[in-house]
C-alpha positions, 0 to 999 in steps of 0.5 A: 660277849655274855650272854643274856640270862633266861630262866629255864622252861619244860616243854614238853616235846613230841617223838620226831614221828607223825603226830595228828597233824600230819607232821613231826613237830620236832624237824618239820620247817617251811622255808621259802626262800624266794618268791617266783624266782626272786631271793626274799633278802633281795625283794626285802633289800630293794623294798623294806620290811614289811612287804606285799608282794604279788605274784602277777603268774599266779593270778592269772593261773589262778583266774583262769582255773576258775574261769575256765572250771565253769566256761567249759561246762556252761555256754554264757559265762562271764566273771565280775572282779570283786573290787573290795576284795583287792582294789590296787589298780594292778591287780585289777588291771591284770584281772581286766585284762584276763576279761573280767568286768568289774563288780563295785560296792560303792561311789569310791570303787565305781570310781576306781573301775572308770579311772582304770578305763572301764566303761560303765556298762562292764561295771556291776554296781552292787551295795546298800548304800548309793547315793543318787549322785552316783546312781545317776552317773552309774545309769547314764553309764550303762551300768548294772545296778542291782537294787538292795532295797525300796528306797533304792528303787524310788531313787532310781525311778527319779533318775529315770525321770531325769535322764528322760529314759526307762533304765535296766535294773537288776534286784538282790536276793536273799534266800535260805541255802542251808548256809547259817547264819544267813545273809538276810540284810542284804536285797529282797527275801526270796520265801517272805515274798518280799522280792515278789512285791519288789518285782510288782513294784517295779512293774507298776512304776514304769520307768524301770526294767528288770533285767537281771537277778543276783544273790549273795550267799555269804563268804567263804562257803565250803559247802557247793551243794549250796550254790546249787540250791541259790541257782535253783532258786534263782531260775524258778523265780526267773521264770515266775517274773517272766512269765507273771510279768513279762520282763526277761531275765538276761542274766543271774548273778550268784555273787562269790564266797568260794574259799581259797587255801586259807585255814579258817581258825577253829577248823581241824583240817588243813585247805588241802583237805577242807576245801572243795576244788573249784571243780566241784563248785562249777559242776554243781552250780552248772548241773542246777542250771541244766536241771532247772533252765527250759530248754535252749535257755541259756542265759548269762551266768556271772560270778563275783569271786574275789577271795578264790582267784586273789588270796593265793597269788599275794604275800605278806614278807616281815621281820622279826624284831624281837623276842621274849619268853612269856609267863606261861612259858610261851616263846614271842616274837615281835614282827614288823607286821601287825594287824593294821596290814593283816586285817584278816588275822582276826579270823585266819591262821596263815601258812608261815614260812621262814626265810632259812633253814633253823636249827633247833627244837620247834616249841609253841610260839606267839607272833606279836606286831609292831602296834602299842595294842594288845589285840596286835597278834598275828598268830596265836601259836604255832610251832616255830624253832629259835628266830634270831633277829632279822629273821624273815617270815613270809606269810600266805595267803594274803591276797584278799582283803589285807590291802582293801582293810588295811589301816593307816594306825600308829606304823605307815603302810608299806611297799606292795610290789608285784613280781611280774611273769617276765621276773622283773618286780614292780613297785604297784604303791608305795609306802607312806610316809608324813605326808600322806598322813598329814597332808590333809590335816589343817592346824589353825594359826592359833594352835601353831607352836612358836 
């Protein structure tokens, strides 16, 4: 068969020794062939291309590293899973079952915990934006709700009229930690006074109680001296409502934003590197505890981390379809992934890892999804060696967000199966097809083609 003509490129190539990178750009391949134990050729045969799949071991590994890096150092802790992290029920459900509670953003996610079984009162209802419909159904429930704003707490006085009953509230913060830009659209600021006027303004309704204080300080944080100084200055305003206005704090919620082992684009250092154990996080959030509370104070600690105990345990398997050379002389690929799955392709660079082992020299490669859009790029260049059609790639970490982001744009969304500790795969959604599309789509008579 004659072979198709391609022009003819220089490239030039490194000396098969270590480079700045820490690796040999001619030899260095990442090949996985299976994914706890299961061939990808068969998760791929069984389930299609694209495909998400969890791995159910590593999440719970993961969850109770974290857990456990902060219950062993401190007494009264509890973890809250982040819903819009990753709201399929199974991994959920698997988080539930490891003991977390679940933290929600919205009427949709509180809804999605009570569906799962979850009683109101082991729900953390956080966010801007809840409605009083929901706001009522939430205080009927028991829940934690953690006011954001003013209006909110005018909201909730009226639900507390019409329930017949004082309800038990918690406020956001914000707060400089050192982290920039901050988080400052969210709760009350801690150094204008404003979370001060939010307290006096509970007090003085009479129809809330103010039992609790969460903060947020931003996403993927690599800095734990940050924490240290959000859990500072949470105890000592703790303390300043206590004792100027009598409520008892029971708990502080210090949110999430602990990183995973993904590499953030424009960052030199690989995860490995960059990242701080979860370790460190726990010892100087626990030290500022111990530093900061009076003595045999110890109230509940609760943390809201989604991306540090998900991102890891989930993948992305697709196919490549296709491939070009580029005018500047760039090697692209086309997979059946785009950024309608990987959302989180805008700001991180996966780990790829290819299905077989490739021979070949490694040159700069662009990897391009199935989306009729120019913005559709997965990864803007690595060093890959010649694909061949029907070639698997297998990207990770995908666990945090990618499902929750997700959209339904020009492709159907694909399987996600979870390959259970026992090895046996699961199908936990299934793919799309015209239905889901169009089942709520209404076509007047007059617009029916004959």
């Amino acid at each position: 068969m004659k072979k198709i003509y391609e022009k003819p490129i220089i490239t030039k190539l490194e000396t098969g020794f270590m480079n700045k990178f820490g690796s040999s750009p001619l030899y260095a391949r990442k090949v996985r062939k299976d994914i706890d134990g299961v061939p990808i050729n068969e998760l791929v045969e069984n389930y299609g291309s694209p495909l998400f799949v969890v791995s159910e071991r590593k999440l719970r590994e993961k969850y109770r590293q974290i857990y456990n890096a902060f219950a062993s150092r401190y007494p009264n802790v509890q973890f809250g899973w982040s819903y819009k992290t990753n709201y399929l029920q199974a991994v959920c459900a698997v988080l539930h079952q490891e003991g977390a509670i679940a933290e929600v953003v919205s009427a949709f996610e509180y809804e999605k915990a009570r569906n799962l079984g979850i009683e109101g009162k082991d729900i953390i209802f956080n966010g801007p934006y809840k409605p009083v419909s929901i706001l009522e159904k939430a205080a009927a429930e028991g829940a934690m709700i953690h006011i954001d704003h003013f209006d909110e707490i005018i909201d909730l006085e009226k639900v507390a009229e019409k329930l017949g009953k004082q309800i038990k509230v918690a406020i956001r913060l914000n707060m400089d930690t050192g982290i920039h830009p901050q988080w400052s659209r969210f709760g009350f600021n801690l150094e204008t006074g404003q979370a001060t006027d939010a307290v006096k303004r509970i007090k003085a309704g009479g129809k809330l109680i103010l039992n609790g204080l969460h903060c947020h300080i931003g996403t993927f944080i690599l800095e734990p001296e940050a924490y240290a100084k959000e859990v500072e200055k949470m105890v000592k305003f703790a303390y300043e409502v206590e004792d100027n206005f009598g409520f008892k704090i029971e708990y502080i919620d210090i949110g999430g934003g602990f990183p995973s082992k993904n590499k953030l684009k424009g960052t030199y250092l690989s995860p490995d590197v960059l990242v701080p154990s979860v370790d460190e996080f726990a010892e100087k959030i626990t030290d500022a505890l111990y530093s900061n509370l009076r003595p045999g104070d110890f109230p509940k600690l609760i943390l809201e981390t989604g991306r540090a105990i998900v991102d890891e345990a989930e993948y992305l398997i697709t196919t490549i379809f296709a491939s070009k050379r580029l005018p500047d002389g760039r090697k692209a690929y086309i997979a059946d992934a785009g950024v309608n799955l990987l959302f989180t392709a805008f700001w991180y660079k996966f780990n790829i890892e290819i299905d077989r082992e490739v021979q070949g020299t490694n040159e700069p490669a662009v990897i391009y999804g199935p989306l009729c859009m120019n913005i559709d790029v997965i990864d803007e260049g690595s060093l890959l060696p010649p694909l061949e059609r029907g070639t698997r790639l297998i990207f990770s970490p995908v666990g945090a967000y990618n499902n929750t982001q997700w959209m339904q744009f020009i492709e159907y969304r694909p399987n996600v199966v979870m390959v259970m500790e026992d090895g046996t795969v699961e199908v936990i959604r299934e793919k799309e097809d015209i239905t889901d599309i169009e089942r709520r789509e209404r076509l007047p008579d007059k617009l029916k083609l004959k």
